[in-house]
N, C-alpha and C positions, 0 to 999 in steps of 0.2 A: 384623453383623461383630463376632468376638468377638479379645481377643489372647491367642495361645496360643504357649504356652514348650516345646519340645522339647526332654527330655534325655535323651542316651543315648550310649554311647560308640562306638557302631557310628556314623561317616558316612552310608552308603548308608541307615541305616534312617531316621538325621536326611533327609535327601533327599527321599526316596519321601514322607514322611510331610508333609513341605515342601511340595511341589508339590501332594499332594492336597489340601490343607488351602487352600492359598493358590486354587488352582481354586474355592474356596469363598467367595473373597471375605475369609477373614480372613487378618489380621494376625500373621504368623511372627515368634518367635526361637528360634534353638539355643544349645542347650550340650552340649558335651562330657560334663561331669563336675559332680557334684555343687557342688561349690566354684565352679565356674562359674556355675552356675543360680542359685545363693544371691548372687554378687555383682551379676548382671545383672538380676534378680526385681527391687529399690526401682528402677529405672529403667522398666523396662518395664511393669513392673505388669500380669502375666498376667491374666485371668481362666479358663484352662485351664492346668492344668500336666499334659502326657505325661511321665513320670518312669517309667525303665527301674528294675527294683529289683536287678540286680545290676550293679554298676559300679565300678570302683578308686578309690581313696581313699574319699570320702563315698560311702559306701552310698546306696540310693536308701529305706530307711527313715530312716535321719540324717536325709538331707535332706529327705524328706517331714517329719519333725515340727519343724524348721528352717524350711520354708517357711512351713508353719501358723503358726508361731510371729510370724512377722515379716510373713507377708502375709496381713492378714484379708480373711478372704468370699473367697479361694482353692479351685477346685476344682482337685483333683490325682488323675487318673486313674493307674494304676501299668499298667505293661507286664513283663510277668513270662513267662520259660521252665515248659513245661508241668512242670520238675522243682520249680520255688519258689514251689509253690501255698502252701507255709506260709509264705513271706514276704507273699504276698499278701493270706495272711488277716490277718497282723500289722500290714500295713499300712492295711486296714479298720478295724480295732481304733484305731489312732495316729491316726484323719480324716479318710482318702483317699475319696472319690468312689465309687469303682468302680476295677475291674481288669480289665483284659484280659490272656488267653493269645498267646504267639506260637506260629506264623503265626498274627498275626489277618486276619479277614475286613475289607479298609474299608468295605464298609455296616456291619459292627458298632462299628468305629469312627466312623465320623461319626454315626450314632446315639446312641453314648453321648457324646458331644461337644453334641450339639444337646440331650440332654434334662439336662448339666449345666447347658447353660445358658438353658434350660425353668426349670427348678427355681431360677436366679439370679436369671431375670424376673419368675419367681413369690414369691420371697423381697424380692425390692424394694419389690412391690405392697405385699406385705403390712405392709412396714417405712415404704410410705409411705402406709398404710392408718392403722396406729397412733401416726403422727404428723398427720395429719388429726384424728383422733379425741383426740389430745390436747390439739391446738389448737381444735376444738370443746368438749371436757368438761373439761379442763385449766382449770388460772388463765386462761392467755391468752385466753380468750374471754368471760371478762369485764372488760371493758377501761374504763379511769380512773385517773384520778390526782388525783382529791378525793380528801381527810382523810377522807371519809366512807368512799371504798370502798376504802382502802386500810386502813383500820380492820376490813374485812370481812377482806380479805387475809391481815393478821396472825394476824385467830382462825381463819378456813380453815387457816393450815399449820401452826398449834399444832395444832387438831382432827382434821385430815385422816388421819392414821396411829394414833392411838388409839381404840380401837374404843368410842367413846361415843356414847351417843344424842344426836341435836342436832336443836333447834326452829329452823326458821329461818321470820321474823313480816318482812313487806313487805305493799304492795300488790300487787294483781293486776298481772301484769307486772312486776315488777320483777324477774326472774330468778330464782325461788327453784328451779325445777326444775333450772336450769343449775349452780347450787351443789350441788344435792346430787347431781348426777351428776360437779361437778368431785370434789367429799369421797370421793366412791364411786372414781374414777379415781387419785384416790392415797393411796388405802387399802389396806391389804394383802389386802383381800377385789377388788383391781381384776380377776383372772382370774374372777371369779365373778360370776353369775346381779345385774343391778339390774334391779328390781322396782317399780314404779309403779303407788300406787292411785290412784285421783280418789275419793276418800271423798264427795267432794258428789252422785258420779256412780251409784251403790251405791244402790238401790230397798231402803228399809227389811227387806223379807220376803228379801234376797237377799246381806246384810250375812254372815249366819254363811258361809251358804257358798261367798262371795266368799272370805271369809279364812281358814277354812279347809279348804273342800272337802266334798267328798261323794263316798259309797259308793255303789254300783250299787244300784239300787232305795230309798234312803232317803227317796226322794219321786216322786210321779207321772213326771215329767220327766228321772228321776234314771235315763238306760239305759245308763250305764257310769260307773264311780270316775275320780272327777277331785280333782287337787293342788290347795287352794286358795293365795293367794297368801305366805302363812308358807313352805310348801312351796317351791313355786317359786323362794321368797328365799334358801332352805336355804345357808349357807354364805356367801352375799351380802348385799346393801345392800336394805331393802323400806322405800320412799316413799311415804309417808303423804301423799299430797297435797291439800290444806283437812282438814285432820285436827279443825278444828272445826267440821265442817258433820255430822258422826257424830252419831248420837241416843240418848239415855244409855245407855239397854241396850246401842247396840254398844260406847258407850266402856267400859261393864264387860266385856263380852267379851272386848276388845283388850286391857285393861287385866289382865284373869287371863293373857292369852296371853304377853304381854310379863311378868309376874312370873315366871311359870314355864318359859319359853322351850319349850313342847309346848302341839300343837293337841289336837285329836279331833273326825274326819270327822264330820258328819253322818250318821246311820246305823253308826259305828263305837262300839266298845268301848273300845279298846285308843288312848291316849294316843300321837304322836310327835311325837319330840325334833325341834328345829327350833333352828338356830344364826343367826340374822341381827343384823343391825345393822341399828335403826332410822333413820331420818330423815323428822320430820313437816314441815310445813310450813302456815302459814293467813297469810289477810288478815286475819283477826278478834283482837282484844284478849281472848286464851283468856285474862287476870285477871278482866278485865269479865264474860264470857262466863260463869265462876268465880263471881264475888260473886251474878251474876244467877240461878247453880243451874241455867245449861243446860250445864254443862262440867264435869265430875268432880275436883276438886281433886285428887285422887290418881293420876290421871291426867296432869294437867297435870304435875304435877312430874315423874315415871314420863316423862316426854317432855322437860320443859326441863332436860336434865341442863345441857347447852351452848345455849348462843341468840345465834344471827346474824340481825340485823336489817338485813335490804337497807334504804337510803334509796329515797325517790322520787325519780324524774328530774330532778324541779323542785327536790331539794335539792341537788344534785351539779351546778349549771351548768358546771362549770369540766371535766366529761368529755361535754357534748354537741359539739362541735367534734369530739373524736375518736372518737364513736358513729360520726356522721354518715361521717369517711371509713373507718370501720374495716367500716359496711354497705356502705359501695358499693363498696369491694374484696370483701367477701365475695359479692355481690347478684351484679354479674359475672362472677366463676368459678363459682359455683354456678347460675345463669340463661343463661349462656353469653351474655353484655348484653356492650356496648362503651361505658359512660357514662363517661367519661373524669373529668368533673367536676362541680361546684355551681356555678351562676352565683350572681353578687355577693346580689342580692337575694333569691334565693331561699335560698339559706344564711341570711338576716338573717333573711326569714318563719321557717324553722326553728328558729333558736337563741331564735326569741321568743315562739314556741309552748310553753305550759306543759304538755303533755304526759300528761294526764290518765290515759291507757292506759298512763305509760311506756314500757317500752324496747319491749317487744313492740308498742307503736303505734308507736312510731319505725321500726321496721324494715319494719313493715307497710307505713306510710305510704313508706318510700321503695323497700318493693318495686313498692309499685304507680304511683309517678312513676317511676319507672324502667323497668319494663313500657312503660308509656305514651308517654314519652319520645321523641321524633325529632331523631335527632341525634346527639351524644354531650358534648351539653351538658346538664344536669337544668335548667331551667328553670322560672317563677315559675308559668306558665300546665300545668308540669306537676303541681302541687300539689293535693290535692283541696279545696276550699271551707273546710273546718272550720280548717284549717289557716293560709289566707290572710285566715280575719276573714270570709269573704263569704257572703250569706244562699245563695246558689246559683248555678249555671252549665246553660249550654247554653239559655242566653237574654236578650237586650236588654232585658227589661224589670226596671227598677229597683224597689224597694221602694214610692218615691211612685206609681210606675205602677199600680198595681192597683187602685187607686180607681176606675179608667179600664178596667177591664178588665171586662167581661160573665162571670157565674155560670161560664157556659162556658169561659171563655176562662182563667179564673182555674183552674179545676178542670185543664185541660188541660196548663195550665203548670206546676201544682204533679205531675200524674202524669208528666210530662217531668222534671222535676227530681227525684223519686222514682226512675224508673226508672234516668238516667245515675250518679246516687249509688248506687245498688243493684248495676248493671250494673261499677261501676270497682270495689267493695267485694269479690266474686265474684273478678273477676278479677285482682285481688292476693292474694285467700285461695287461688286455686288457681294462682296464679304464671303468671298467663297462658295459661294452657291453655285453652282457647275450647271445646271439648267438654266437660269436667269443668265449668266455668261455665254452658253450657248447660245440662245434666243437673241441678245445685244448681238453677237458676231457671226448672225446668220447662217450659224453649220447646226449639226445635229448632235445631239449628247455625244455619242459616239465618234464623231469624227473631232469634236475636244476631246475627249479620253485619249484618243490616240495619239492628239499633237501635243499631248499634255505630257505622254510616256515619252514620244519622238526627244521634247526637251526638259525632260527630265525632272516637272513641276510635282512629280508626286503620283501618278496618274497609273504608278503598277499597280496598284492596288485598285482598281476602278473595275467595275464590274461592265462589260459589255451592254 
């Protein structure tokens, strides 16, 4: 049901138009006259405006660029005699919607009624696509109020709109990819192409033409021209990601590419130009790495123009409290979960966990108590072992026990404790999906279902 503004100064045609429309379940108002529609429009708040275009006093193009003016995200369809196709055009031109001729057809009219506001449904998606994705790659998603990461803050919205190379040095985990897709998000290259390499991930022999591509037939394998990723970035943001795990030779390669901002294919002749903006990223002390002569000092600089050093988890206590509910609002609308909250003690196990993995272990660790979970309370016994101090689960027997325990019986407990660690690991990495976890751990639905019930992950419920 949408709310649509009728204006014209014929009665009967306000009417006809009234009743069909209302037939339809939505929401009427009329006006007479221009000046009418314009005082009635902040009240009613259309999202269709029928606008006659010839009408006394306020023409129906006045008032078309009147309404635009004052009512945003307004469609205004014009209704025009087959002799004022040039107002019509005019009125296309000033933001109208579309136009219809009279006599019109009303399937062409509730047609183009239903596909303005098609296009307004589709316009919202998108409007609330791009605020999703701001609050995912935006500041807001990384969230704190330590000295530490609001010290991050400060040099993100100095750096973020200037197009400078920038090193950003953390631990594993500690968000460095989320920076540089926030920097890239509000940068004025944000319409344009981001680019991520895993540089540790890049097979020595595959390093050139990872980065900058290859010609049809340049090499055995080579059976049609491909972009490598300079290209791709062309005009964007390209993510250097462990930019110290590269081996000398590609650091000189990288390092003439980034001088001279132009590739050349594999198999090519001809140099092209290539416009990106860098962002590296490592867990490594690229100075040490420097002094040691497995890191290119010319390089290194060539990359540390700007340098954001995420802290680790363990030094920012003062934003684990609002990690913690800032995942489990995200973990539930993106999981479709109902965990409403933390109980007392298990919140304390968390905040006393030093966090080795950082934030990406935190979110891990609470996607997969939350998975787990029954209830809609997180609870202490939903926690997995590492986390609550304890040598393992999915068994009575304590540490002194094992003295006591036969070759056998030892080996069995330790592959039981093995497999429910393995088996909960799985199924937080693939967010609870029971088929994609099975398929990672090589058994069949069915034989997880079973070891799922064996320790006790939830798994009565599981359909054979």
């Amino acid at each position: 049901m949408a709310r649509i503004l009728i204006v014209d100064d014929e009665q009967k045609i306000r009417r006809i138009l009234s009743v069909l429309l209302q037939e339809r379940r939505h929401q009427v108002a009329e006006a007479a006259s221009g000046q009418e529609a314009l005082d009635l429009a902040p009240d009613f708040q259309p999202d269709v405006v029928l606008l006659d275009v010839k009408m006394p006093g306020i023409d129906g193009i006045e008032t078309l660029r009147r309404l635009l003016a004052e009512q945003a995200g307004v469609d205004v369809i014009m209704m025009t005699a087959y002799g004022t196709i040039r107002s019509a055009v005019e009125a296309m031109r000033s933001g109208a919607f579309d136009y219809l001729t009279k006599p019109f057809d009303n399937d062409e009219l509730v047609m183009l009624i239903d596909r303005a506001l098609e296009m307004r449904r589709l316009s919202s998606e998108v409007e609330a696509l791009r605020g999703e994705l701001e609050a995912r790659y935006g500041f807001n998603e990384i969230v704190g109020i330590s000295p530490r990461i609001q010290e991050v803050f400060h040099t993100m919205a100095k750096v973020a709109r200037v197009d400078a190379t920038v090193l950003i040095t953390g631990e594993s985990g500690t968000g460095k990819e989320l920076v540089a897709r926030a920097l890239h998000r509000r940068s004025k290259r944000t319409q344009q192409p981001f680019v991520a390499v895993n540089c540790s991930a890049i097979p020595q022999t595959l390093v050139e033409s990872e980065f900058f591509g290859h010609e049809k037939g340049a090499f055995t394998d080579a059976r049609e021209s491909r972009p490598g990723k300079f290209e791709q970035a062309d005009g964007g943001t390209l993510f250097l990601d462990e930019a110290g795990d590269l081996a000398l030779d590609a650091q000189a390669k990288l390092l003439r590419a980034l001088q001279e901002q132009q590739v050349v294919r594999i198999g090519a002749r001809t140099p092209r130009r290539v416009d990106v903006r860098v962002i590296a990223a490592t867990n490594k002390d690229l100075e040490g790495e420097v002094r040691a002569g497995r890191f290119r000092e010319d390089l290194y600089w060539r990359l540390n123009v700007v340098q954001i050093h995420l802290p680790a988890l363990r030094e920012r206590p003062q934003d684990l409290s609002l990690l913690l509910d800032h995942f489990l609002d995200r973990l539930n609308q993106e999981l479709g979960l109902a965990v409403k909250s933390i109980a007392a003690d298990s919140r304390r196990v968390l905040l006393d966990y030093h966090w080795p993995g950082n934030v990406r272990e935190l979110e891990n660790t609470l996607c997969r108590a939350m998975i787990l979970c029954e209830g809609d309370v997180l609870k202490l016994t939903d926690l997995p072992d590492r986390v609550r101090g304890e040598l393992g689960a999915g068994s009575s027997a304590r540490p002194s026990d094992l003295d006591r325990l036969s070759l056998a019986a030892a080996v069995k407990e330790a592959t039981e404790r093995l497999e429910r660690r393995l088996i909960l690991s799985r199924l937080a990495a693939n967010r609870g999906n029971r088929t994609a976890t099975a398929e990672s751990l090589g058994i069949s639905r069915k034989t997880l279902f079973n070891k799922m019930r064996q320790y006790d992950l939830g798994g009565e419920d599981l359909e054979e």
